[in-house]
Structure formats: C-alpha cells, structure tokens
Biotite code that builds the C-alpha atoms (Angstrom):
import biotite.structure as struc

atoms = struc.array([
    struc.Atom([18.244, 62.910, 50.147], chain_id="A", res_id=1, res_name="UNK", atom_name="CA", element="C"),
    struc.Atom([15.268, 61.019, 49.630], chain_id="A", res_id=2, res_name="UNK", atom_name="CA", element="C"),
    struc.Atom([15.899, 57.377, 51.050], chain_id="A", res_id=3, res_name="UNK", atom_name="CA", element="C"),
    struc.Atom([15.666, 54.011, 48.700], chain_id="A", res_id=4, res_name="UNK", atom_name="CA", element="C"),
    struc.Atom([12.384, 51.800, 48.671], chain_id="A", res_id=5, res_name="UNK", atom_name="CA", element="C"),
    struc.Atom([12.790, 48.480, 50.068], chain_id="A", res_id=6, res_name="UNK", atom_name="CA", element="C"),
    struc.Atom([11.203, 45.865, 46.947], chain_id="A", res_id=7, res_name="UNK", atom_name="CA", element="C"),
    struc.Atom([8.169, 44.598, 47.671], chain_id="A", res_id=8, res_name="UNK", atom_name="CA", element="C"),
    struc.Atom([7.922, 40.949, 48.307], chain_id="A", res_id=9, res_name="UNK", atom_name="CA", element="C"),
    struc.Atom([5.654, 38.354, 46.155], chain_id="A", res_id=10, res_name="UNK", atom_name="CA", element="C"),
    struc.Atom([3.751, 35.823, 47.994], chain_id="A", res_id=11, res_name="UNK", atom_name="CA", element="C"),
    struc.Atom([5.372, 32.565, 47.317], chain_id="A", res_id=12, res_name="UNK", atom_name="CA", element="C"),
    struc.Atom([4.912, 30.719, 44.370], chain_id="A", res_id=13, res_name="UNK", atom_name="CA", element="C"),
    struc.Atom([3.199, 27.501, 44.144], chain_id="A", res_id=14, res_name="UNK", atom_name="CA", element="C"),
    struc.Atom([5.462, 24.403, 42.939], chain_id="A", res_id=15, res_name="UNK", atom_name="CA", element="C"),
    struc.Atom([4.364, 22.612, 40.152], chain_id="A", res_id=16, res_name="UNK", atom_name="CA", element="C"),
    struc.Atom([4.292, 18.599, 40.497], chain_id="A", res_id=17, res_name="UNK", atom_name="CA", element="C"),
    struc.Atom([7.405, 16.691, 39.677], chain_id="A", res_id=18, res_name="UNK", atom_name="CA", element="C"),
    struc.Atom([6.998, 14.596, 36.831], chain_id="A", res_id=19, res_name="UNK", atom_name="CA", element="C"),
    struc.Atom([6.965, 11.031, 37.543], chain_id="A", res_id=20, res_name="UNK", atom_name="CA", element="C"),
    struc.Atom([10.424, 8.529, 37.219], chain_id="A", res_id=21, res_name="UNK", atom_name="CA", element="C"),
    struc.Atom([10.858, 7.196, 33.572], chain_id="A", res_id=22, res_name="UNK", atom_name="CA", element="C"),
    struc.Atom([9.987, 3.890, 34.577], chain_id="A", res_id=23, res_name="UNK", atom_name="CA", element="C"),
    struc.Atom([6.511, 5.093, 35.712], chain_id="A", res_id=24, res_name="UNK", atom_name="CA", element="C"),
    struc.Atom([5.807, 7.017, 32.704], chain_id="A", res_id=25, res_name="UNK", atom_name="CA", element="C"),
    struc.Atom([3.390, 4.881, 30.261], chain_id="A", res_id=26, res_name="UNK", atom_name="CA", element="C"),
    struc.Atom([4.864, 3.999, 26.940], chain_id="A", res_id=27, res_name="UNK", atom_name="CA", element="C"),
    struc.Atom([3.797, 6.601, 24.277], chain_id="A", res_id=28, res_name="UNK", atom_name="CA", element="C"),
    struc.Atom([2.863, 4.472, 21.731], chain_id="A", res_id=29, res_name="UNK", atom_name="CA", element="C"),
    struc.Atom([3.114, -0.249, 21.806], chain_id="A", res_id=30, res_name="UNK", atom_name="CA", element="C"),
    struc.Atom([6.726, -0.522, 19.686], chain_id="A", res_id=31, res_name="UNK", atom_name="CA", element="C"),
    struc.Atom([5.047, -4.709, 18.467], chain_id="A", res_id=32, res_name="UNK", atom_name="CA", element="C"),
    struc.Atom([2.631, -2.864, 15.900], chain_id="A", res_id=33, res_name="UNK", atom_name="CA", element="C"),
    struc.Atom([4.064, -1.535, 12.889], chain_id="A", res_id=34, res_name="UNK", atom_name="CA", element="C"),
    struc.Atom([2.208, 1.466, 11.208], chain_id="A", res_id=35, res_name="UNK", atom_name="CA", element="C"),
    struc.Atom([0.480, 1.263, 8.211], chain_id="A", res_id=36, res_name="UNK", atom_name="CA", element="C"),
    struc.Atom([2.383, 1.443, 5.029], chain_id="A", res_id=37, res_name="UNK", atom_name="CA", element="C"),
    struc.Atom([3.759, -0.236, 1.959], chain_id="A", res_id=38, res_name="UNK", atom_name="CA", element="C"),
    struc.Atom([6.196, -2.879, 2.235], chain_id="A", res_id=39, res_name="UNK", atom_name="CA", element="C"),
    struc.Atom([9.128, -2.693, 0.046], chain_id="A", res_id=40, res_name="UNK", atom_name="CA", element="C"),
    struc.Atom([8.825, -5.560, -1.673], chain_id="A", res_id=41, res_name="UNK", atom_name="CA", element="C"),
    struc.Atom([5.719, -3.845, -2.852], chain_id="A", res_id=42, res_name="UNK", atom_name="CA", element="C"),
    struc.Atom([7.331, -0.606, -3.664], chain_id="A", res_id=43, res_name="UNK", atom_name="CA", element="C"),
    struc.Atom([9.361, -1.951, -5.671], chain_id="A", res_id=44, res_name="UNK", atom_name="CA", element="C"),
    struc.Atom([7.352, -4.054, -7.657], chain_id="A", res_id=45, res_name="UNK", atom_name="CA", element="C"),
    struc.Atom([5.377, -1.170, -8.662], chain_id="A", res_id=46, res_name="UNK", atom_name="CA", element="C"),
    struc.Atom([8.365, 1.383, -9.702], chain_id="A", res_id=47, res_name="UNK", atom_name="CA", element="C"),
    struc.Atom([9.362, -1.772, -11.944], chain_id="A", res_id=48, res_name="UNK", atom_name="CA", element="C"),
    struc.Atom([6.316, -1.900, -13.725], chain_id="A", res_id=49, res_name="UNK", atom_name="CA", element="C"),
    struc.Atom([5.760, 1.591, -13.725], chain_id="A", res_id=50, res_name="UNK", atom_name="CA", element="C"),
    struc.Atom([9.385, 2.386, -15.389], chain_id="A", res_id=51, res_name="UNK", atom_name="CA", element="C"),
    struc.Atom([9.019, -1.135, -17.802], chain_id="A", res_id=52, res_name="UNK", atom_name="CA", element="C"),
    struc.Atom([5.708, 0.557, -19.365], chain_id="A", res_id=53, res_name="UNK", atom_name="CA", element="C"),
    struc.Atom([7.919, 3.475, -20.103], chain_id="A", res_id=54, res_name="UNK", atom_name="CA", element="C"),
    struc.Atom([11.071, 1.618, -21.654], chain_id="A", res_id=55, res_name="UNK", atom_name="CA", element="C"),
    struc.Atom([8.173, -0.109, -23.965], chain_id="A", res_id=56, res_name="UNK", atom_name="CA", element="C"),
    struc.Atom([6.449, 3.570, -24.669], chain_id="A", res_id=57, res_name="UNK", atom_name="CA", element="C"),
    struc.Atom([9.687, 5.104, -25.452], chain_id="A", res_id=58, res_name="UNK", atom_name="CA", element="C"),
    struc.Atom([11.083, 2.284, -27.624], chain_id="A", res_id=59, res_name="UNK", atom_name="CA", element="C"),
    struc.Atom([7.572, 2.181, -29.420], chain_id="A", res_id=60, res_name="UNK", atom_name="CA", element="C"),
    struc.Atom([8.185, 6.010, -29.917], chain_id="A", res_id=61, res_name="UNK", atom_name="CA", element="C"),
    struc.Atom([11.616, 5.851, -31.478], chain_id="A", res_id=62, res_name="UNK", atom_name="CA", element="C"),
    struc.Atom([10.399, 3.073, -33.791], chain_id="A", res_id=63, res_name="UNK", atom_name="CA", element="C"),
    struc.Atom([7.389, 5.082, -34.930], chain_id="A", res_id=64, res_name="UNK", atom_name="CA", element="C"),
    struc.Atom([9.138, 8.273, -35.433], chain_id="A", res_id=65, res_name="UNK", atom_name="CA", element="C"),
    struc.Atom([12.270, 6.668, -37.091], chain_id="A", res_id=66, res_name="UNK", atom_name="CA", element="C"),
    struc.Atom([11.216, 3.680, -39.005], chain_id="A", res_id=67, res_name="UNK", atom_name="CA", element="C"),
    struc.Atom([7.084, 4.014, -38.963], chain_id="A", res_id=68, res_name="UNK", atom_name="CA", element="C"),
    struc.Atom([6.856, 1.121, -37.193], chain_id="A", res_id=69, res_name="UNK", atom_name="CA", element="C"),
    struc.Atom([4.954, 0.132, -33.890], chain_id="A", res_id=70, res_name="UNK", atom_name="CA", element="C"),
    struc.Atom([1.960, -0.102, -31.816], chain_id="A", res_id=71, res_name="UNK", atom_name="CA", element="C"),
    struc.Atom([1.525, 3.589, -30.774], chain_id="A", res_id=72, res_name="UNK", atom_name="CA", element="C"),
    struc.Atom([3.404, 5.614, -33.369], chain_id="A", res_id=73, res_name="UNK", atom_name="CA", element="C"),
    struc.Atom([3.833, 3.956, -36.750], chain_id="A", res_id=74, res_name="UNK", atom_name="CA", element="C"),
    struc.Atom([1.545, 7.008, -38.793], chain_id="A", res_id=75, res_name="UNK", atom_name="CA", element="C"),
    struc.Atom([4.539, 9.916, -36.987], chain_id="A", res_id=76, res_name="UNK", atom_name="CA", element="C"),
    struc.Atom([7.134, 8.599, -39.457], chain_id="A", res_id=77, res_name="UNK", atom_name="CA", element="C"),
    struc.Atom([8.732, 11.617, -41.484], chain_id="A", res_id=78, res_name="UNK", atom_name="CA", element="C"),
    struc.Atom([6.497, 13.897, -39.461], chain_id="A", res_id=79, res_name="UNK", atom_name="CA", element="C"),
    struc.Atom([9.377, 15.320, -37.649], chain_id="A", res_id=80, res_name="UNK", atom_name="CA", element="C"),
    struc.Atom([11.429, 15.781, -40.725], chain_id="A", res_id=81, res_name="UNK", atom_name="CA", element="C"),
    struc.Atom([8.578, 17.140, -42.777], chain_id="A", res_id=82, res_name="UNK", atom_name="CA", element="C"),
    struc.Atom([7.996, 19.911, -40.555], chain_id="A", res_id=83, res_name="UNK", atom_name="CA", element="C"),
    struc.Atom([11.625, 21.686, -40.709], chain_id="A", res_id=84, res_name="UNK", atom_name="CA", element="C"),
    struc.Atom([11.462, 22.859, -44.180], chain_id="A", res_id=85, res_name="UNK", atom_name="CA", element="C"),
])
C-alpha cells in the first residue's frame, strides 16, 4: 500500500494593513453644503403653473367644442357631432 502525501505547505501570507479607527478616517464628503438642486418652494411653484395652464386649455377646449366659444377652439363647434353620421 502506497503511503499518503504529506500537503505541501504555502509560504506565509502577507497581512494586509488594518484600516484606520473611525475617528481617524476623513469625512467622505463636508455634511454644511447642500447639493445642488431645486428647492421646494420652487417645485412647487412650477407644477402650479404648469397644471393652471392646463385647467385653462382644457376649459377653453370644452367651451370650443360644446358651445363654439373661446380663445383656442371656438371654429371645433359641431365638428365632433358632424363627423358621426
């Protein structure tokens, strides 16, 4: 019976460098600035304007399609009503 081989031994390995205490570690980024972006005050200034522009286009719309009056859509009156027979 043949006998076992012994394993063969690896040189030792070297250690990496322990990473330094929390309180040594430099702060990833300053917290005092802010990034860059819109305030909310401005956000929502804009999504009001944005959805009062279209209440006024959709109002104008109904009024132009049902009465013929408006700004945008006064000469669509009877168009939609025309166009089913």
């Amino acid at each position: 019976m043949a006998a076992k081989r012994r394993a063969k031994t690896a040189p030792p390995k070297e250690r990496k460098t322990a990473k330094p205490a929390r309180a040594e570690r430099a702060p990833k980024a300053v917290a005092d600035e802010e990034k860059a972006s819109m305030p909310l005050e401005s956000a929502l200034a804009v999504a009001t304007g944005i959805m009062l522009l279209l209440a006024l286009i959709l109002v104008d719309y109904e009024k132009g399609v049902h009465y013929g009056e408006g700004m945008f859509f006064k000469g669509s009156y009877g168009a939609s009503a025309d166009s089913g027979e």
